[in-house]
N, C-alpha and C positions, 0 to 999 in steps of 0.2 A: 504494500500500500504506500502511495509516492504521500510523502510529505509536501504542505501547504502554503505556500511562500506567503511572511507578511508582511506589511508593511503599509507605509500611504497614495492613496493616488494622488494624481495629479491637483486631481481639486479638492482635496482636501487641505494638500501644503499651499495651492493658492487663496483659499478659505485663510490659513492661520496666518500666510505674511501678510494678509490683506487685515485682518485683524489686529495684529503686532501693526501696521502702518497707522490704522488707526489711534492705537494708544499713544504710539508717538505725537501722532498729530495734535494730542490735548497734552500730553505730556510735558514736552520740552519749551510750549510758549510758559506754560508755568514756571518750569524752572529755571528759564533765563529772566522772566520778570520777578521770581522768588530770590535772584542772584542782584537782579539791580535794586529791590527795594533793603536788601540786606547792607550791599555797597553805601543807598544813600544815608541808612540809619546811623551806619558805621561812621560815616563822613560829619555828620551832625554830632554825635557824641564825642567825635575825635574835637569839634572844633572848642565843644565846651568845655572840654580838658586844657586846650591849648587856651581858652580862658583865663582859669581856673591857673594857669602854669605861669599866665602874666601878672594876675591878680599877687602868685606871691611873688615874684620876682622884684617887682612893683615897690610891694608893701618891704619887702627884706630891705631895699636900699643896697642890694648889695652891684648894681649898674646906677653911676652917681659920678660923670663924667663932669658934670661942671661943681661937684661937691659942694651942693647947697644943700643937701640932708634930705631930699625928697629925689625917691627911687626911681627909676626908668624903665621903660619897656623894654624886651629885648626881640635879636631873632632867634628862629630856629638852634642855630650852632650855640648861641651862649645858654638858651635854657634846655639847652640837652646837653652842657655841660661837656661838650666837645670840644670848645676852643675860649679861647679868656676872654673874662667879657670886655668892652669899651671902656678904653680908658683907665685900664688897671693889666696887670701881668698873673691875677686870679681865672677863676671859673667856679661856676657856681656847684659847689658842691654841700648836700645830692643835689644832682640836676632836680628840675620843677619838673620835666617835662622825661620821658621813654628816651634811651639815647638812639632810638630809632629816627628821632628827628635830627639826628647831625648827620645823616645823608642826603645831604642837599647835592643835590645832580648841577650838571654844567650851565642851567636856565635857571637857578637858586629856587627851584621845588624839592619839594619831599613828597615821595609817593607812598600813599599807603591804601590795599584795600580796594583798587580801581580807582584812587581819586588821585588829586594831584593837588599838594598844600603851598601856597607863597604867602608869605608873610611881609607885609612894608612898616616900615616905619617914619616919619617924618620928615621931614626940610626945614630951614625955617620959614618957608612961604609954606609950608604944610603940604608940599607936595609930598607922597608917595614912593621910596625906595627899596630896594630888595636888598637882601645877602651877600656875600661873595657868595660867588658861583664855588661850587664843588666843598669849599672846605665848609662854608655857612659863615654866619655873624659878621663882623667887622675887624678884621686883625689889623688891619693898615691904620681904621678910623679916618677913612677917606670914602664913603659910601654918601655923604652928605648929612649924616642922620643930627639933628638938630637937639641938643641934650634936652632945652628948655621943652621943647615943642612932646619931645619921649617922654615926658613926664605927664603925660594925657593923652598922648592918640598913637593908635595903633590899627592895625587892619588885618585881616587873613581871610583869602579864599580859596576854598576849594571846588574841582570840578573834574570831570568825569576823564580820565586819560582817553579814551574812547566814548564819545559820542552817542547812546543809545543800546552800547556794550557792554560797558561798564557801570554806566548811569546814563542817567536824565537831566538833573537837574545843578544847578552849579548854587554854592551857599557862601557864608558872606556870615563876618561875625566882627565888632569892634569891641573899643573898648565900654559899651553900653552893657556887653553881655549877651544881649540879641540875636538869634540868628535869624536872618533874612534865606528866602531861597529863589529862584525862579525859574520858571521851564523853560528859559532862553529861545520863548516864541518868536522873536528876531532874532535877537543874536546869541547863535548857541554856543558855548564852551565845549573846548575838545581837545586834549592833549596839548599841544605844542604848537597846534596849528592857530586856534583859535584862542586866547589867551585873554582873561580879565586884569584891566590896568587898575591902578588905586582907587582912580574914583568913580568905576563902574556901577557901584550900588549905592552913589551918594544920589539924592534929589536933583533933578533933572533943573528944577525951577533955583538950583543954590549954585555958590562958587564951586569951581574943582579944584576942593582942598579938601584932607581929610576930616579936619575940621565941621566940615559941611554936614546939612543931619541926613542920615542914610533915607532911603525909597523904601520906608516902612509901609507896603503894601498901596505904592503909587509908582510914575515912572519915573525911572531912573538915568542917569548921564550917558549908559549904554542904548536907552530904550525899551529895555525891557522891563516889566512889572515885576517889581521885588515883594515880596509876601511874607510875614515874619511866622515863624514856624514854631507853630504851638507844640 
């Protein structure tokens, strides 16, 4: 008695891949929008910490380049405790901030997460400057940063290394504590390509100085509607 060969026909295994296609098809849009709202939460909490890391760097006094006893802001490199701060042969130790933020890349970002973080600090016309590129903060104290003016304004934005990949939305946080976000319905942020300047999320209708009061859920110097994020 011959033995009975088993196995599947043809439509059966195009029944299962057609099935397996479909799972995918609800599957993976979940899990890359599961992947960007995790990025943007991350990016939010990350900024409030970077707050939080200025508030005591701030209150320490221990950045006090014109040594009138009232503290200063700093960047990335000095409160991550990577490079000395302004105006002293110190660094702040513990760092206030992950020394993951003294990898400041060659455009003076830190990337963490899908986002991409810059931090400015002031002029004394309150413009807006960055880092040294690559190493962070200011070793030379040639960046412009204005010590009177770092003694109250400060800025950092974050936004998505990829464009809809990584994220959505690009956020925005001073020394208010605030964060601002917007879905860059004109102009989106995007890695390296698209890039938000100091006074991106300040009020459309004010000066472009940091100074100026941010586009708390109006338009802003970019055009885009800023939203403060409850």
């Amino acid at each position: 008695m011959s033995k009975r060969e088993q196995g599947f026909t043809l439509i059966e295994l195009m029944i299962v891949v057609a099935i397996i296609a479909i799972i995918a098809s609800i599957a993976i849009p979940n899990l890359l929008s599961a992947r960007l709202n995790a990025n943007e939460s991350a990016a939010i909490a990350t900024l409030k910490n970077i707050s939080s890391g200025q508030s005591q760097c701030q209150a320490s006094g221990v950045i006090d380049v014109n040594s009138n006893g009232s503290g200063e802001y700093g960047f990335f490199g000095e409160l991550s405790g990577k490079v000395t701060v302004r105006g002293s042969t110190q660094r702040i130790s513990p760092p206030v901030l992950s020394t993951a933020f003294g990898n400041v890349n060659a455009q003076s970002n830190v990337s963490r997460s899908g986002y991409l973080f810059r931090m400015f600090l002031p002029t004394s016309a309150a413009a807006g400057v960055t880092e040294d590129a690559t190493t962070g903060g200011d070793t030379a104290d040639d960046n412009g940063v204005d010590a009177g003016q770092a003694e109250t304004l400060w800025c950092c934005y974050a936004w998505p290394q990829v464009q809809g990949n990584s994220g959505k939305r690009t956020f925005f946080i001073n020394q208010s504590g605030d964060v601002l976000a917007t879905n860059g319905a004109l102009v989106a942020y995007s890695g390296t390509t698209t890039v938000p300047v100091f006074n991106a999320a300040m009020s459309a209708a004010a000066s472009a100085v940091m100074s100026a009061a941010v586009a708390a859920n109006t338009v802003a110097q970019d055009t885009n509607t800023w939203v403060v994020v409850q």
